[in-house]
Wavefront OBJ file of the C-alpha trace (Angstrom):
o trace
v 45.283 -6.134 -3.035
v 43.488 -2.570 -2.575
v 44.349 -0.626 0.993
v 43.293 2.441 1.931
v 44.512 4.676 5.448
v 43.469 7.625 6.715
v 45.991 10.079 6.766
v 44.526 13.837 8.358
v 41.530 14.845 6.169
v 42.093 12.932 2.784
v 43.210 9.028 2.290
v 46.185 7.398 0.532
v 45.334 4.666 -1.349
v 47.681 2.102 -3.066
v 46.355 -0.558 -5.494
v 47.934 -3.413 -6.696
v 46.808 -5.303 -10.431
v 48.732 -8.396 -10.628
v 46.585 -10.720 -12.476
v 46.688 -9.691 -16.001
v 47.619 -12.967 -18.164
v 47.331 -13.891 -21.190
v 45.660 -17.780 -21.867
v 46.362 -17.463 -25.647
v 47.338 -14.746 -28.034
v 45.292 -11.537 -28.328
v 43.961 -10.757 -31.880
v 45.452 -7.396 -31.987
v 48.876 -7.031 -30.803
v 48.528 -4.467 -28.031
v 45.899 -3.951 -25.389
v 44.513 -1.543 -22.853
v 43.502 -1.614 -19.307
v 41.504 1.012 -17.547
v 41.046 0.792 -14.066
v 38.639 2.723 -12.480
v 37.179 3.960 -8.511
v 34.025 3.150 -7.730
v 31.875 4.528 -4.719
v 28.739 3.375 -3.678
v 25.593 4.535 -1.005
v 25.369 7.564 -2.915
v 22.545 9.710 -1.221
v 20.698 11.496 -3.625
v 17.361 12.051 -6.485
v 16.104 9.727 -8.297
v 12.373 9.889 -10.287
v 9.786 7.109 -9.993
v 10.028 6.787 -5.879
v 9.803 3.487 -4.592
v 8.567 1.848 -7.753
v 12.299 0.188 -8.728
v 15.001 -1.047 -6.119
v 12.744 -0.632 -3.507
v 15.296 -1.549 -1.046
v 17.617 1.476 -2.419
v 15.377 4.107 -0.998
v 15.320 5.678 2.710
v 12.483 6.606 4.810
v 13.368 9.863 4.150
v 13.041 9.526 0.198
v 16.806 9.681 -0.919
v 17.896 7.105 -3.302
v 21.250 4.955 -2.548
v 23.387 5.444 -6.229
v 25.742 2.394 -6.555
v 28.904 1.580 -8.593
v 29.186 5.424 -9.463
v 32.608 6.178 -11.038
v 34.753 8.665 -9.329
v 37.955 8.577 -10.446
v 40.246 6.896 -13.198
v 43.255 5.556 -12.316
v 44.920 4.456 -14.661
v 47.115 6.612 -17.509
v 45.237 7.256 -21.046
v 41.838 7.841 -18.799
v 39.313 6.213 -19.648
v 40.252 4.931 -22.855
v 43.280 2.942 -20.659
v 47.028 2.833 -20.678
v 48.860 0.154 -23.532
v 49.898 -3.029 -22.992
v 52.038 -3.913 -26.088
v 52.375 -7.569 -25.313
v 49.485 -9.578 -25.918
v 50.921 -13.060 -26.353
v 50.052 -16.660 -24.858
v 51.752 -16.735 -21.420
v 52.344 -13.012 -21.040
v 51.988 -11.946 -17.370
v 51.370 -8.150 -16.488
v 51.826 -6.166 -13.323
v 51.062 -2.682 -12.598
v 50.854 -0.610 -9.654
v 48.787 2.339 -8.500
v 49.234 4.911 -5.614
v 47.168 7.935 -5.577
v 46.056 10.400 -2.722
v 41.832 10.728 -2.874
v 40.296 14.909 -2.107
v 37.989 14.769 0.948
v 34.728 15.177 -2.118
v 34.421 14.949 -5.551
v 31.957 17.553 -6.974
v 30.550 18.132 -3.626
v 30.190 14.223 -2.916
v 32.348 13.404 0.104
v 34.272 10.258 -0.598
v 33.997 7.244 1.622
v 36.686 5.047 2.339
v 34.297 2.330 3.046
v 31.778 2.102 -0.273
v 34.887 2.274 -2.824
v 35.473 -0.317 -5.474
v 38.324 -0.510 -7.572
v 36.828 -1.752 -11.409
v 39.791 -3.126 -13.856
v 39.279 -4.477 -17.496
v 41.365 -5.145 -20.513
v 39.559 -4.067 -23.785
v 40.850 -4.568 -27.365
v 42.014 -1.239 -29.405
v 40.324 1.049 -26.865
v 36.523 -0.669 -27.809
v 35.300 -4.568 -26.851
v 36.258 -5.223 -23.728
v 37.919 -8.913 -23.111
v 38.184 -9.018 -19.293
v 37.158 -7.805 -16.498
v 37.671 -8.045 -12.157
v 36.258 -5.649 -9.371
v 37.263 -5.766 -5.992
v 36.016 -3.798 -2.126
v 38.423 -1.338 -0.870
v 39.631 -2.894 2.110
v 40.480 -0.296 5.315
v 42.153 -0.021 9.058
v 39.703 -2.158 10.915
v 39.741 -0.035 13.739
v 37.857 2.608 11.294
v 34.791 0.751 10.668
v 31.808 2.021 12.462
v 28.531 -0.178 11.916
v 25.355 -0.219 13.939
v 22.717 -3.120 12.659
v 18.954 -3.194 13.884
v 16.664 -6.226 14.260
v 12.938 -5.781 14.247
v 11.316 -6.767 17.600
v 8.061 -5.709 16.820
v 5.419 -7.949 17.557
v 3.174 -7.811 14.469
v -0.718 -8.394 14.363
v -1.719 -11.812 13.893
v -4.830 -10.766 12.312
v -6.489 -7.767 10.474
v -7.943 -5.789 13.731
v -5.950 -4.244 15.949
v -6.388 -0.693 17.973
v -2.045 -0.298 18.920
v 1.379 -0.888 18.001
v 4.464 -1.244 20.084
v 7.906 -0.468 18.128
v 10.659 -2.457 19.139
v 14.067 -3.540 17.799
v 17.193 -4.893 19.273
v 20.406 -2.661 18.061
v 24.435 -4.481 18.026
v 27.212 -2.507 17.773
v 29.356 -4.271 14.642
v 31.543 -0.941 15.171
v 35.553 -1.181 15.919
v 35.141 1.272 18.758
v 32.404 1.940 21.337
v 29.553 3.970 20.730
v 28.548 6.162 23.044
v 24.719 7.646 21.271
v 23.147 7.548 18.042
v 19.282 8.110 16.535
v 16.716 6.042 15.085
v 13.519 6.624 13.715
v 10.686 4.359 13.324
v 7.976 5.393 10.227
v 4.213 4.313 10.657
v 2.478 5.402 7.751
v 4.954 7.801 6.897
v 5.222 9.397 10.044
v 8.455 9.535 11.840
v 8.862 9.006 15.829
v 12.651 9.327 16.638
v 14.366 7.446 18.855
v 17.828 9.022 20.759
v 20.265 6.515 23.124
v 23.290 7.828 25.035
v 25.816 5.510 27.219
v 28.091 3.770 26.438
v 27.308 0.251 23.852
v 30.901 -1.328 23.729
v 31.874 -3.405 20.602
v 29.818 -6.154 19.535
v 27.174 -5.336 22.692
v 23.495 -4.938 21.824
v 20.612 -2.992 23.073
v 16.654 -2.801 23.294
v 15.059 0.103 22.077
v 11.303 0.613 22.408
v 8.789 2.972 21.188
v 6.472 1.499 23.709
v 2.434 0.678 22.978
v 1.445 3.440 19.961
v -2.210 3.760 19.606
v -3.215 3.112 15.333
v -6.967 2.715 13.823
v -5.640 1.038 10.789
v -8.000 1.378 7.447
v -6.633 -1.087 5.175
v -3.210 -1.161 4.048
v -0.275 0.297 6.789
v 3.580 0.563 6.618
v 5.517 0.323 9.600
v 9.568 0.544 9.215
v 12.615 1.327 11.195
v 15.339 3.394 9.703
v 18.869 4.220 11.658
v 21.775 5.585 12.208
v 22.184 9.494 12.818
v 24.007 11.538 14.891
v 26.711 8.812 16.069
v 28.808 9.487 18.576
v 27.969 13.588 18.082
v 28.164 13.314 14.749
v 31.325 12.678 14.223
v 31.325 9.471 11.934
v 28.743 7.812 9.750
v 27.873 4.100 10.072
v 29.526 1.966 7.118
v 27.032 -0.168 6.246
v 23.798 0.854 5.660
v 22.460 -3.147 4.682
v 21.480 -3.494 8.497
v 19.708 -0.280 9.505
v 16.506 -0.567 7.959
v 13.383 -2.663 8.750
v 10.308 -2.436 6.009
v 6.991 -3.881 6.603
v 3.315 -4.052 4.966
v 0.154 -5.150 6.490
v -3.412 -5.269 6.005
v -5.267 -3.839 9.396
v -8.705 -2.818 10.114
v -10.717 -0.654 13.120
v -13.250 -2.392 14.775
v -16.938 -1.543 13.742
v -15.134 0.929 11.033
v -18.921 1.461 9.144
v -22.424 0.091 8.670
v -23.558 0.840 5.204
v -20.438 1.103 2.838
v -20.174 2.616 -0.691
v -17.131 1.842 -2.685
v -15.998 2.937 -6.610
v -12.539 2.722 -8.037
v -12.449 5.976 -9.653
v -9.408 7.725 -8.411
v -8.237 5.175 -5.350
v -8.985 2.931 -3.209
v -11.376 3.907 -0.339
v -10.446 3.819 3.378
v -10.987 0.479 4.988
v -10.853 -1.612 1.689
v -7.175 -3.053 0.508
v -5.999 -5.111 -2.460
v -4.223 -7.809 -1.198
v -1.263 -8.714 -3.547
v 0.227 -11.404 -1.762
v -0.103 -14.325 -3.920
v -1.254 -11.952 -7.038
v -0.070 -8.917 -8.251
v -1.005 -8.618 -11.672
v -4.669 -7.648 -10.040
v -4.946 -3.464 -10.208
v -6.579 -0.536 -9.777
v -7.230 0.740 -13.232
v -8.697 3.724 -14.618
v -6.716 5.311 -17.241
v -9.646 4.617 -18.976
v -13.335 5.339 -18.579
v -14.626 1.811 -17.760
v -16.917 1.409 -14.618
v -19.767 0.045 -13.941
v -21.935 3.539 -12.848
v -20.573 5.095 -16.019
v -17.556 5.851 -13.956
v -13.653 5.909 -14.634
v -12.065 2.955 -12.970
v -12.677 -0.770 -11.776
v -10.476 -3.392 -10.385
v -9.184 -4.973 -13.346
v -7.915 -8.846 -13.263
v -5.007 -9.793 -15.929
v -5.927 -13.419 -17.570
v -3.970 -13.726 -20.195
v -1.631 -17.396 -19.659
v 1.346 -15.168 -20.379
v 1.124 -13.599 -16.984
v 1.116 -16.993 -15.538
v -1.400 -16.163 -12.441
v -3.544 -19.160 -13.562
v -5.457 -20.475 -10.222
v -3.309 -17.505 -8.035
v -6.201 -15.677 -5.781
v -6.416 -11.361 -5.874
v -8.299 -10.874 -2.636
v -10.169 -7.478 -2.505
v -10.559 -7.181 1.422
v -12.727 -4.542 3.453
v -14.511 -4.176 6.916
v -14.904 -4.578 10.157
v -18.528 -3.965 9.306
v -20.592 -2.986 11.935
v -23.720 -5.740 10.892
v -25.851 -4.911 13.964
v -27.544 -1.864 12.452
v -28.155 -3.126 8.903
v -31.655 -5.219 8.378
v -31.899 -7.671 6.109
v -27.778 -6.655 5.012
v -26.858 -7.228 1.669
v -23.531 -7.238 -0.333
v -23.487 -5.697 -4.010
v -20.863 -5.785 -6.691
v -20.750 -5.378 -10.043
v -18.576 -7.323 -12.533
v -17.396 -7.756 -16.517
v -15.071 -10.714 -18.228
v -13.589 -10.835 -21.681
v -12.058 -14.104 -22.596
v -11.227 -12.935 -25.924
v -11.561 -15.842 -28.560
v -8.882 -17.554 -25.860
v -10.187 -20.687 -25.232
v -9.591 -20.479 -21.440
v -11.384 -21.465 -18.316
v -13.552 -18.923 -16.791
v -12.970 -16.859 -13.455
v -14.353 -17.690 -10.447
v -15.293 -14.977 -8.130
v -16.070 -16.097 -4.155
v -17.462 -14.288 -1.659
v -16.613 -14.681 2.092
v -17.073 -13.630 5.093
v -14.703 -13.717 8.775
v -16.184 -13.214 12.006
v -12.859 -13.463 14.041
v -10.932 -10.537 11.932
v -9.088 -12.733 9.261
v -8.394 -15.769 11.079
v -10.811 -17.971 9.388
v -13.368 -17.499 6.948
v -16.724 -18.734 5.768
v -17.360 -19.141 2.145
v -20.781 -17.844 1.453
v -20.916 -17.115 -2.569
v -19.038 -18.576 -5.106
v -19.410 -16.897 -8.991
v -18.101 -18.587 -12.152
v -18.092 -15.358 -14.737
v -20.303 -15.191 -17.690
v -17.979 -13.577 -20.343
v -19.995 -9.912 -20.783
v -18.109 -8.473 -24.328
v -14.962 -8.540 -25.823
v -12.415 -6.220 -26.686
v -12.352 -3.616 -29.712
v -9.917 -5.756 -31.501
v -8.548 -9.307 -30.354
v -5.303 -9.275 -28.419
v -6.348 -5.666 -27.208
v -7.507 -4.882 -23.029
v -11.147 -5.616 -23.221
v -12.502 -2.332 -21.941
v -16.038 -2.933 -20.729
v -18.955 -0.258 -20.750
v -21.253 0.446 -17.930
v -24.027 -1.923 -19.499
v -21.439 -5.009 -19.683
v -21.255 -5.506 -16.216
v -23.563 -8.052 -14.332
v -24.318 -8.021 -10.865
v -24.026 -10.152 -8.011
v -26.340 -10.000 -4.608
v -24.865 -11.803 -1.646
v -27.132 -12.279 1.093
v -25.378 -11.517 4.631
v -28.616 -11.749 7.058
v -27.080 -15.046 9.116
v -24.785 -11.959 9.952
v -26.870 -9.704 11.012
v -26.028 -9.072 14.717
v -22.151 -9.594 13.904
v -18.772 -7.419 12.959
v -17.247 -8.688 9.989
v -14.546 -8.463 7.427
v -15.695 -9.377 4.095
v -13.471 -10.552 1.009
v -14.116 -10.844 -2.934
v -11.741 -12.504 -4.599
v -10.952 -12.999 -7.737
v -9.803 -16.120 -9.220
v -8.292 -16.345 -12.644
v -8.634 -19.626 -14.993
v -6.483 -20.641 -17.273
v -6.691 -18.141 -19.286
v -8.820 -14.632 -21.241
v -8.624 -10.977 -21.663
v -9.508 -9.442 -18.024
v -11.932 -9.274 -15.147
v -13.509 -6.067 -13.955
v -14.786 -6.110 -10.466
v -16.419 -2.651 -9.410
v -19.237 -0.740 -7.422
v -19.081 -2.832 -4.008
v -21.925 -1.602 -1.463
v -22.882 -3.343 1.525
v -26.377 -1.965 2.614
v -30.074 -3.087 4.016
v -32.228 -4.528 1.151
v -34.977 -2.182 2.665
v -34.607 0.527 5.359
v -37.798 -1.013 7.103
v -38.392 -4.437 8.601
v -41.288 -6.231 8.763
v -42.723 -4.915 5.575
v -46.016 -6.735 4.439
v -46.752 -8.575 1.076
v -49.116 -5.573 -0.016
v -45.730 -3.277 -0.052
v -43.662 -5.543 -1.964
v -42.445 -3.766 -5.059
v -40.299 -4.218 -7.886
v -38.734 -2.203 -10.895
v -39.349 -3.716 -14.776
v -37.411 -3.933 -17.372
v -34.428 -3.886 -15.457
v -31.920 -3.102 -17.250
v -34.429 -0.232 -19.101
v -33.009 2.387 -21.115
v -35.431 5.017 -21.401
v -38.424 3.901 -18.231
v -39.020 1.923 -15.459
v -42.291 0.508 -14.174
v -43.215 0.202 -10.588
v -45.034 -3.056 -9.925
v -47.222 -2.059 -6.979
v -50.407 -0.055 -6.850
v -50.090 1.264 -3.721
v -47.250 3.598 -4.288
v -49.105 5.814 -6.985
v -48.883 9.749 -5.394
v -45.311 9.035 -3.338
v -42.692 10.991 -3.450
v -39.686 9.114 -5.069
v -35.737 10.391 -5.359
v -33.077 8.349 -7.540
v -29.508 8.069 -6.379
v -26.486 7.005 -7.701
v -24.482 3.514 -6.510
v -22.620 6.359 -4.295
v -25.603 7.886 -2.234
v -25.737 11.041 -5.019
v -29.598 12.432 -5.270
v -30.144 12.646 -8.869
v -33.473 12.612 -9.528
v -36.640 12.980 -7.584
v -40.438 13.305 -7.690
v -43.589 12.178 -7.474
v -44.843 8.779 -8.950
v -48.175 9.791 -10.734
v -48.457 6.519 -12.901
v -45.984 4.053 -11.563
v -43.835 4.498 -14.751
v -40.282 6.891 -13.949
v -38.492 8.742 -16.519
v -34.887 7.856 -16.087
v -34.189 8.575 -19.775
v -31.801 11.875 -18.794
v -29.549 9.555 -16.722
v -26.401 8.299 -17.579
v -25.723 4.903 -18.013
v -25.086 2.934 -14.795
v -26.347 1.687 -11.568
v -29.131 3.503 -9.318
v -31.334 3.180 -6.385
v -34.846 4.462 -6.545
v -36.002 5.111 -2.759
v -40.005 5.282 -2.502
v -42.197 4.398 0.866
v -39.168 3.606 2.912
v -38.283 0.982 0.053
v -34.730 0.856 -1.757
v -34.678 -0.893 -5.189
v -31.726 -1.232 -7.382
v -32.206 -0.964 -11.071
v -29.787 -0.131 -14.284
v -29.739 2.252 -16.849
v -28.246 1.110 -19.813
l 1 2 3 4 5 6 7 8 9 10 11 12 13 14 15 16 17 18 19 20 21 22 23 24 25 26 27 28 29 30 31 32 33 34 35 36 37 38 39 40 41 42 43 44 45 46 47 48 49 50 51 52 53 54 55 56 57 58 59 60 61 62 63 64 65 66 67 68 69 70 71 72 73 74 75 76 77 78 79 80 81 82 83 84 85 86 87 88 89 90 91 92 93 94 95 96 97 98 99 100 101 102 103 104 105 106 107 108 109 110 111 112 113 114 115 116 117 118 119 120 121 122 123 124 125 126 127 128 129 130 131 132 133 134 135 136 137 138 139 140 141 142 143 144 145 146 147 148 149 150 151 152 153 154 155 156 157 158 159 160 161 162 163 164 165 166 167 168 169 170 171 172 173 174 175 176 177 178 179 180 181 182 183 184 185 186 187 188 189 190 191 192 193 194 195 196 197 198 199 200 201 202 203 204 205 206 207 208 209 210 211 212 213 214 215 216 217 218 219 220 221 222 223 224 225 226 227 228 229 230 231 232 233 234 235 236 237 238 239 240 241 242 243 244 245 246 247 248 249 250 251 252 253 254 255 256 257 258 259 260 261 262 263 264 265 266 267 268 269 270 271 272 273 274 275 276 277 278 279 280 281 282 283 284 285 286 287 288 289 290 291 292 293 294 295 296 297 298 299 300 301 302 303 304 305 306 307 308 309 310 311 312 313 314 315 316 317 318 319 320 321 322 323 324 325 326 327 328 329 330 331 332 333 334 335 336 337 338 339 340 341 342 343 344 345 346 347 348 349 350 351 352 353 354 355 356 357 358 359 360 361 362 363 364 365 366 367 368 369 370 371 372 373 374 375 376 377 378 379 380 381 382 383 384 385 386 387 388 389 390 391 392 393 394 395 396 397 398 399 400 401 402 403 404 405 406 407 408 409 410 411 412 413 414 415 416 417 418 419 420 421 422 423 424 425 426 427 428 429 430 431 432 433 434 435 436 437 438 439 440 441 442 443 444 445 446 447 448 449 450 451 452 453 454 455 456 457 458 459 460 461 462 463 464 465 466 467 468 469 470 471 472 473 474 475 476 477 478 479 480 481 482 483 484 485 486 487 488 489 490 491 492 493 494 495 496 497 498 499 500 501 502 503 504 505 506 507
């Protein structure tokens, strides 16, 4: 048994070990047993935010330390007192009384996160046997508030508002007469203050009321309590219950027309990975690997050993504005390794919702052509800008609509990786109703050094070469229908010439 009281600023705290027995003789003929405090909720640093425990961490960005040692208890510190009977049938009983300071280096001690830790080791090294235990307290001390999220949450991926809500109970021994609570959208806090009088085990409703939000892909909302309670003067007990954490995908209505999107340092607004059923799908660019010559990709594990065999990695993005693009197309580029594996090949689909996520049409399904393999086998297959092949969805049947739109990935059983980069949605020409005698193509394509134009009738335009990203880059006028592209990096460009837009690559 472990009891603690309150008496004036510090606590007196008896503990009693009683269950110390012996099955069968001990190797060595005397023992030790340590017995140690414990405190846990320990606000306070910690590096890597948010990436380990995630339920440790506050809103705020403190860390909650647990099982921190405090204090020894018992004689010999830490190295234990001696038991010098270690015999079959030997019972041993010891009992502790101590009086606790208010804080330990600067850390207040609270009566409610101690743990009392006890264990028998052998010649003060290889511990035998061990027990922990709560501190138990004067009921009348604990003060608790819990929260319960309210909130109705979108039940798809466009939505303009938000309305904060959550119920609060009073688990407390005593009445509570105000506290605050904050609720976090994106980071940003919106505090909350009640005053009255909520009596022991009563409950109340606090709203935020309707918040206006233009989401752009991924959003956090959470809830994070209690502060100031009852003026300050005590601090809730059990900090389990005041928190509320949640992730969604959201998008703003009619959020672009034309859209333009590399992976070289993040993800764009109004585009979101959607991890839900995969997370071994990533942002990657630690290494120069993109499709435009650029640093990063979206980059697909395969291997079996990550066991995401059949397990989708959505890439999500909209709501496209479709009414102003003619003739809308959707671009991306892609590279697979399957690296002397053996295993199925990806399958990359293309779809397409009209009602903001709550169904979807499938309009382009991809199984991948394997495009190179790694530097040596067993090592990330790292493709270069020439690897990557591209894919050309056609979106006219959506032409007068707004859309989300959705590339997924789909691993097979099993490879190296997946790349998926350079997404553009955009008008396969900037004019409609162009005749037959303006028709014009690019050839070779991929060229290295040249390009051909294979129409007569643009001989004296003026021409300008941009990158997958809009970038001007090169520009002039076509004298011969043959363009020098030879200075250009490797990668993916548009050359723009009489109100035409064709897509060609440099390798």
């Amino acid at each position: 048994m472990y009891w603690i009281k309150k008496e004036c600023s510090y606590f007196s705290v008896k503990f009693y070990i009683g269950a110390i027995y012996y099955t069968s003789n001990s190797p060595q003929p005397t023992n030790y047993l340590t017995v140690v405090l414990t405190q846990s909720n320990i606000l306070g640093y910690q590096s890597d935010y948010g990436n380990f425990n995630p339920t440790n961490w506050t809103a705020d960005g403190q860390y909650r330390h647990n099982h921190a040692l405090r204090m020894v208890l018992s004689s010999g510190g830490a190295f234990g007192e001696l038991i010098d009977t270690t015999t079959q049938g030997h019972y041993e009983y010891r009992k502790y009384e101590t009086t606790l300071p208010s804080n330990i280096n600067n850390l207040d001690v609270q009566l409610y996160y101690l743990s009392v830790v006890a264990f028998v080791s052998e010649s003060q090294s290889n511990i035998y046997s061990g027990a922990g235990t709560d501190v138990e307290y004067d009921p009348s001390l604990k003060i608790d508030l819990g929260l319960k999220n309210l909130t109705t949450l979108p039940t798809n991926y466009c939505f303009s508002s938000i309305n904060p809500k959550i119920q609060v109970t009073n688990n407390s021994g005593k009445a509570i007469t105000d506290f605050n609570v904050s609720f976090f959208l994106d980071g940003i806090e919106n505090r909350k203050s009640f005053s009255g009088n909520l009596g022991i085990g009563d409950s109340t409703i606090i709203d935020w009321g309707n918040i206006p939000y233009s989401p752009s892909g991924e959003y956090k909302i959470s809830f994070q309590g209690f502060t100031n309670i009852n003026g300050n003067s005590v601090t809730d007990m059990n900090y389990k219950n005041d928190s509320y954490m949640y992730t969604g995908i959201g998008f703003t209505h009619n959020a672009f027309t034309n859209f333009q999107a590399g992976f070289d340092v993040s993800l764009p607004r109004n585009l979101v990975l959607d991890q839900s059923q995969n997370n071994d799908f990533v942002l990657f660019n630690s290494t120069k690997c993109g499709a435009n010559n650029t640093q990063g990709a979206i980059r697909y594990a395969l291997h079996s050993s990550w066991g995401v065999s059949g397990k989708p990695g959505p890439i999500i993005f909209g709501e496209a504005d479709m009414t102003k693009l003619s003739s809308p197309i959707l671009d991306f580029y892609y590279a697979y390794s399957d690296d002397q594996y053996g295993g199925t090949a990806p399958v990359i689909k293309v779809q397409v919702s009209q009602d903001c996520g709550t169904t979807w049409d499938d309009v382009n399904t991809i199984t991948a052509v394997e495009t190179g393999q790694p530097s040596q086998h067993g090592n990330w297959y790292i493709p270069a800008s020439s690897d990557y092949k591209l894919v050309e969805t056609n979106l006219g049947a959506y032409n007068d609509k707004g859309i989300i739109l959705k590339i997924t990935g789909i691993p097979g059983t099993g490879g190296n990786a997946l790349y998926i980069d350079e997404i553009s949605l955009s008008s396969a020409t900037d004019v409609k109703d162009v005749s037959t005698s303006d028709e014009v193509s690019v050839y070779p394509n991929p060229a290295a050094n040249e390009i051909n134009l294979s129409n007569e009738n643009y001989l004296g335009s003026q021409y300008s070469i941009c990158s997958i990203l809009g970038v001007v880059v090169a520009q002039g006028t076509n004298t011969n229908n043959k363009i020098d592209i030879s200075r250009l990096d490797a990668g993916c460009y548009y050359i723009k010439i009489n109100n035409r837009q064709i897509k060609f690559i440099k390798n």
